[in-house]
C-alpha positions as CSV (number, residue, x, y, z in Angstrom):
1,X,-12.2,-47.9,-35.3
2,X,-15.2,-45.0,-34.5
3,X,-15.5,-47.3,-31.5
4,X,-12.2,-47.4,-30.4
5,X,-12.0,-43.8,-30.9
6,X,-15.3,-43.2,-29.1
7,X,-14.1,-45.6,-25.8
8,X,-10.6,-43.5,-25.7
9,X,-12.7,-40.0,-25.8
10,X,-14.6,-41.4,-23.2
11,X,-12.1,-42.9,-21.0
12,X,-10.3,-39.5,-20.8
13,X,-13.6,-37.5,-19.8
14,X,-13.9,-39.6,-17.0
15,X,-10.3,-39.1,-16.0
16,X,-10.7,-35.5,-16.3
17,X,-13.8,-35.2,-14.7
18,X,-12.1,-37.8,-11.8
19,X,-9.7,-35.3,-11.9
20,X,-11.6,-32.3,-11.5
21,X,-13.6,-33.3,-8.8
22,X,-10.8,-34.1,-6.6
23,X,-9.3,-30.6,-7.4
24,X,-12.8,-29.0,-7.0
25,X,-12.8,-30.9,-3.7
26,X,-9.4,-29.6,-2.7
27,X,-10.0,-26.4,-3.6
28,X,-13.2,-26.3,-1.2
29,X,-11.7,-27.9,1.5
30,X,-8.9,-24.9,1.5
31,X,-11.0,-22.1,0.9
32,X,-13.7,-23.1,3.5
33,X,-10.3,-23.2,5.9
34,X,-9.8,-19.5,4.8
35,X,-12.8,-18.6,5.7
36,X,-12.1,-20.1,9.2
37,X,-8.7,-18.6,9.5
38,X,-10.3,-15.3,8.5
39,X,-12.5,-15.7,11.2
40,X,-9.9,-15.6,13.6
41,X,-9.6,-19.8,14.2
42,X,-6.0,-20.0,13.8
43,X,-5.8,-23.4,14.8
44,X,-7.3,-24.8,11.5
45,X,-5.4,-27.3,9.0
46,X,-6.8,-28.7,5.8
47,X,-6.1,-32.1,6.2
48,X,-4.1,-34.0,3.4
49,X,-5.6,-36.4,1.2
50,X,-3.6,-39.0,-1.0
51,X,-5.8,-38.7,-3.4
52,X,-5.2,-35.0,-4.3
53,X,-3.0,-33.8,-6.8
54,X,0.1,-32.5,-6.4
55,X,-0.1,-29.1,-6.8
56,X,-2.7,-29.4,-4.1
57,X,-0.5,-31.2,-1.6
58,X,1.5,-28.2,-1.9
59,X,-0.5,-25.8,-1.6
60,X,-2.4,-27.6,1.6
61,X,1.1,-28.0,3.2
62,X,2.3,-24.1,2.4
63,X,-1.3,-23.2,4.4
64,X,-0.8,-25.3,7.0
65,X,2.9,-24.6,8.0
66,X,1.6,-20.3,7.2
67,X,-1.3,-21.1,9.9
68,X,1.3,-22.8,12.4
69,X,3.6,-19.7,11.9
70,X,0.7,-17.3,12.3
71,X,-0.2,-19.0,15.5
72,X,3.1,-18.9,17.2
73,X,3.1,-15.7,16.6
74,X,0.0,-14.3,17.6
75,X,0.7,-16.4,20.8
76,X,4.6,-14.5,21.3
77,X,2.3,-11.2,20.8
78,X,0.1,-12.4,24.0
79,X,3.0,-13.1,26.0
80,X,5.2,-9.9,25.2
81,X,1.8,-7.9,26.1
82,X,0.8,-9.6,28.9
83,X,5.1,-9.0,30.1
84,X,4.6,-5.7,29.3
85,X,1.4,-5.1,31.1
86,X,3.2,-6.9,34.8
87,X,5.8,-4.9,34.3
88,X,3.9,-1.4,34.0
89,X,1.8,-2.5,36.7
90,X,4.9,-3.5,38.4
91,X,6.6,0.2,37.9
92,X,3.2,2.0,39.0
93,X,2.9,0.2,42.2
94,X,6.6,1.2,43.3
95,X,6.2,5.1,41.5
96,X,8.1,7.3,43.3
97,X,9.3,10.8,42.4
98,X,12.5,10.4,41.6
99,X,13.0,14.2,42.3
100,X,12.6,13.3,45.7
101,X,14.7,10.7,46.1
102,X,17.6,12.8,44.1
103,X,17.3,15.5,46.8
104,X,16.6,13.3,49.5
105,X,20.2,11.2,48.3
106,X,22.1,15.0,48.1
107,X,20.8,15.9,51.1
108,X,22.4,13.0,53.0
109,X,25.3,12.9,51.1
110,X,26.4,16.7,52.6
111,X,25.4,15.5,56.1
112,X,28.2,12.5,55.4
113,X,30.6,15.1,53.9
114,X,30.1,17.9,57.0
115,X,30.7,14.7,59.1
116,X,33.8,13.6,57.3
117,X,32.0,10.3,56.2
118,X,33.3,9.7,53.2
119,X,33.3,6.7,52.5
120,X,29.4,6.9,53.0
121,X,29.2,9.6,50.6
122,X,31.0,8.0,48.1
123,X,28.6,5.1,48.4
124,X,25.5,7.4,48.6
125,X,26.6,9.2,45.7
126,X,27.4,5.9,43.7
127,X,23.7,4.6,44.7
128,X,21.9,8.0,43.5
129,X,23.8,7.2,39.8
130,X,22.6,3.4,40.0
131,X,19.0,4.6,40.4
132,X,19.4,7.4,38.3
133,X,20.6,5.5,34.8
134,X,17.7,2.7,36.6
135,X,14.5,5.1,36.5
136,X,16.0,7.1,33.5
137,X,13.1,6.2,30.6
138,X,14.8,8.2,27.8
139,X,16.6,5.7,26.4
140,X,16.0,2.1,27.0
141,X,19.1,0.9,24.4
142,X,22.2,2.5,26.0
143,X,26.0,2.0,24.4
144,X,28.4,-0.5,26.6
145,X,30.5,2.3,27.6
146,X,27.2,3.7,29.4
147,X,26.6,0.0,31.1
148,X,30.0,-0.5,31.9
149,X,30.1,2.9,33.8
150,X,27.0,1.7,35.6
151,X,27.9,-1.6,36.2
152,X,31.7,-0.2,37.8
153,X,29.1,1.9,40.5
154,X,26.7,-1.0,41.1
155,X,29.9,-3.2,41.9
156,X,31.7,-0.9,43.8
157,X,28.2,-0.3,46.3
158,X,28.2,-4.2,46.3
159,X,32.1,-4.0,47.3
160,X,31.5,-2.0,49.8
161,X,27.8,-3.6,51.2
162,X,30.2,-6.5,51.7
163,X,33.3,-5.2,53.3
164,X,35.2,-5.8,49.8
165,X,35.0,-9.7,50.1
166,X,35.3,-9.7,46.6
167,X,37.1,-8.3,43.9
168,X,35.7,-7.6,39.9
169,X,37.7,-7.5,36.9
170,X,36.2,-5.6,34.0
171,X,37.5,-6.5,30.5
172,X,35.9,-4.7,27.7
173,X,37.9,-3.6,24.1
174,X,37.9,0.1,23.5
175,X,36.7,-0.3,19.6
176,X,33.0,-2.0,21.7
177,X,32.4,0.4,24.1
178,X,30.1,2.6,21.6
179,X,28.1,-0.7,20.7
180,X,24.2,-0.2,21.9
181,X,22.9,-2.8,24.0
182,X,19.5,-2.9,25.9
183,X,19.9,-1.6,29.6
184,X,20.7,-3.6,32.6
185,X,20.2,-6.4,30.2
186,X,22.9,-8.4,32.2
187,X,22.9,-6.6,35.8
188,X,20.8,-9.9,37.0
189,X,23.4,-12.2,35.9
190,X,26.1,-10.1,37.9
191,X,23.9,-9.8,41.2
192,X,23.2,-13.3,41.2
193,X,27.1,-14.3,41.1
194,X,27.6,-11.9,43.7
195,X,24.0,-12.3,46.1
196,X,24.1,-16.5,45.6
197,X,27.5,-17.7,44.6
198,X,29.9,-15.8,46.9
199,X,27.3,-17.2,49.8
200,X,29.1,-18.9,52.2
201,X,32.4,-19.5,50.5
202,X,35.5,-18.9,52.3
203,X,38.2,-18.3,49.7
204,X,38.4,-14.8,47.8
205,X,35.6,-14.4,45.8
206,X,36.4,-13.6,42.2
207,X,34.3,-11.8,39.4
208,X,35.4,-11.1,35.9
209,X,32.8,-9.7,33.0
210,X,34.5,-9.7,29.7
211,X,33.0,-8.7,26.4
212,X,34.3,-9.5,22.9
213,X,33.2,-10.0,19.4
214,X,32.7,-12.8,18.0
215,X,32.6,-14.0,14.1
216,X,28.8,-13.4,12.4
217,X,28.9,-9.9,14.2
218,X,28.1,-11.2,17.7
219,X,28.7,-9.8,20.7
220,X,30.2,-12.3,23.6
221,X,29.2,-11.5,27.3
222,X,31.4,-13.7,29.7
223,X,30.1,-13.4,33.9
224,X,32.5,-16.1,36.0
225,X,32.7,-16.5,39.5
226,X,34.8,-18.4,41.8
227,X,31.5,-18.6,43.8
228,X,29.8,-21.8,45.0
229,X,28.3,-23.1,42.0
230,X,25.2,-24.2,41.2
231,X,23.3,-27.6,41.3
232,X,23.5,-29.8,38.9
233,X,19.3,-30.3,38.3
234,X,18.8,-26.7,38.8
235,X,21.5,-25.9,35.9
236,X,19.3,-28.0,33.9
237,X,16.1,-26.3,35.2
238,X,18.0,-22.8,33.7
239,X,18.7,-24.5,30.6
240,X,15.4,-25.9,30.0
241,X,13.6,-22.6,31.0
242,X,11.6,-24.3,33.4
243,X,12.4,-22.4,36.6
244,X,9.5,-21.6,39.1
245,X,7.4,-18.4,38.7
246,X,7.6,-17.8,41.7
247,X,9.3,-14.4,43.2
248,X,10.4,-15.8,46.7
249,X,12.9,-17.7,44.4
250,X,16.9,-16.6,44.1
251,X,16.9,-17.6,40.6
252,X,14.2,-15.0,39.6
253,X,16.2,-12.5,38.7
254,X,17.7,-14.8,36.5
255,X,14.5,-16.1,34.7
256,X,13.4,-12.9,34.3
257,X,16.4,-11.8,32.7
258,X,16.5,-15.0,29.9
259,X,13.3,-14.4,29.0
260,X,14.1,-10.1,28.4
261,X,16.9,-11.4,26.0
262,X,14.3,-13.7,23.9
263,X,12.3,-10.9,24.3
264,X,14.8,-8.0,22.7
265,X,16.7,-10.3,20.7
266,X,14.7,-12.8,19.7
267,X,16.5,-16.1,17.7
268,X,19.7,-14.3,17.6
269,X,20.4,-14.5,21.2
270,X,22.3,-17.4,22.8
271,X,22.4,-18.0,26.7
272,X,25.1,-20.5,28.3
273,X,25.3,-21.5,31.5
274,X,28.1,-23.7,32.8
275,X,28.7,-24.6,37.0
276,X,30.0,-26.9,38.9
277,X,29.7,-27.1,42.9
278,X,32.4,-25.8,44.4
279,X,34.0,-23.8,41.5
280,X,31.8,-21.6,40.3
281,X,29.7,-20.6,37.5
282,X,30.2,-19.6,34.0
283,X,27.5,-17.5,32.1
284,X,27.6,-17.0,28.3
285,X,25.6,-14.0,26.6
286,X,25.5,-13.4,22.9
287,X,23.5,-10.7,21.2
288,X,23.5,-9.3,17.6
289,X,26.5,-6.5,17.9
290,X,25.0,-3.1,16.9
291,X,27.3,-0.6,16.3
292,X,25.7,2.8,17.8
293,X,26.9,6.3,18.4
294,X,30.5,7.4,16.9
């Protein structure tokens, strides 16, 4: 009996000494990864063992996915900045005082008028407001009726750059037009239909931008052309996000603008790009709606 008693008491310290050590040994191998990630190695993983207990399997797989989200983000963070940096390198390389320009614009703009040019002066005068709302750095989040407004003068300098080869249709509800968007977030989108798909197509080119909610509190973005369309592998280049860094390229514009919606919006923005040779292109834009100034 005392043996039998004596053989159980045993047989359960060596369980939970078995036991301990693997926990012991867990616990190590997670701490000693803290250190690391502390450190600044945000690449380490404790690896999983099947001997560990449960509780330690979870643990080691909360830590790892943590340090796999950390990572990802640390390396968004380096690629926002490093954006950010181009881009202010970028703006200080073409600085010009806008004062200048203004008066320079005006200046012209009475010699058109004195001349009874004015059709120039309506076009000078719808260029000085393009680059005005452009170099503006007040406010970088604008409502849609303030896009819209610019987007109507950008096309109508457009129209008349191309002898009015084209005509736009605007389609935007009243109850939207005091939601904030980011500026000029879709002015790429819009030259590129008119730059690349009218090219070299004979029929009357057609442009319609039309904005409207959508359930979840999304706001749709719609640019279609009648243009030319676009290839087949280089829609799938657009999707994929693999186009060419490379600023001799039409599709740039384009690039660079997909990437400022990931950049603004994050998850919650969807881009959709339909085309087909010889019929045109469809672009879809959808952005968290944000109600802004009453």
């Amino acid at each position: 009996m005392l043996l039998a008693v004596f053989l159980s008491v045993a047989f359960l310290i060596a369980v939970i000494i078995l036991v301990t050590r693997h926990m012991t040994g867990s616990i190590k191998n997670i701490v000693a990864a803290m250190k690391k990630a502390g450190a600044g190695d945000l690449a380490v993983r404790v690896r999983r063992d099947r001997k560990m207990p449960s509780e330690m399997e979870t643990i080691t797989d909360q830590f790892n996915r943590m340090m796999g989200q950390m990572n990802k983000l640390v390396e968004e963070v380096k690629m926002v900045s490093a954006r950010q940096k181009d881009a202010e390198i970028t703006a200080l390389e073409a600085q010009i005082n806008p004062h200048f320009l203004y008066n320079t614009l005006d200046t012209i703009n009475w010699m058109a008028i004195n001349a009874d040019q004015y059709e120039i002066s309506s076009a000078i005068g719808a260029l000085a407001r393009i680059l005005r709302y452009g170099i503006d750095k007040s406010n970088s989040i604008v409502t849609l009726r303030e896009e819209m407004e610019w987007l109507q003068q950008y096309i109508f300098l457009q129209q008349t750059r191309l002898k009015n080869t084209f005509s736009c249709q605007i389609i935007v509800p009243p109850e939207l037009l005091d939601c904030l968007i980011h500026k000029l977030i879709f002015q790429p989108f819009v030259e590129n239909a008119i730059l690349h798909g009218f090219e070299g197509v004979q029929q009357h080119h057609i442009l319609i931008i039309e904005i409207q909610e959508k359930p979840k509190g999304l706001l749709n973005i719609t640019i279609h052309d009648n243009g030319k369309g676009i290839e087949a592998a280089k829609v799938e280049e657009i999707k994929q996000g693999i186009l060419p860094d490379n600023k001799s390229k039409n599709h740039l514009g384009m690039k660079n603008a997909i990437d400022r919606l990931k950049m603004y919006y994050g998850e919650d923005a969807e881009f959709i790009i339909e085309s087909q040779e010889g019929k045109g292109t469809t672009i879809v834009i959808r952005i968290p709606k944000t109600q802004g100034r009453e």
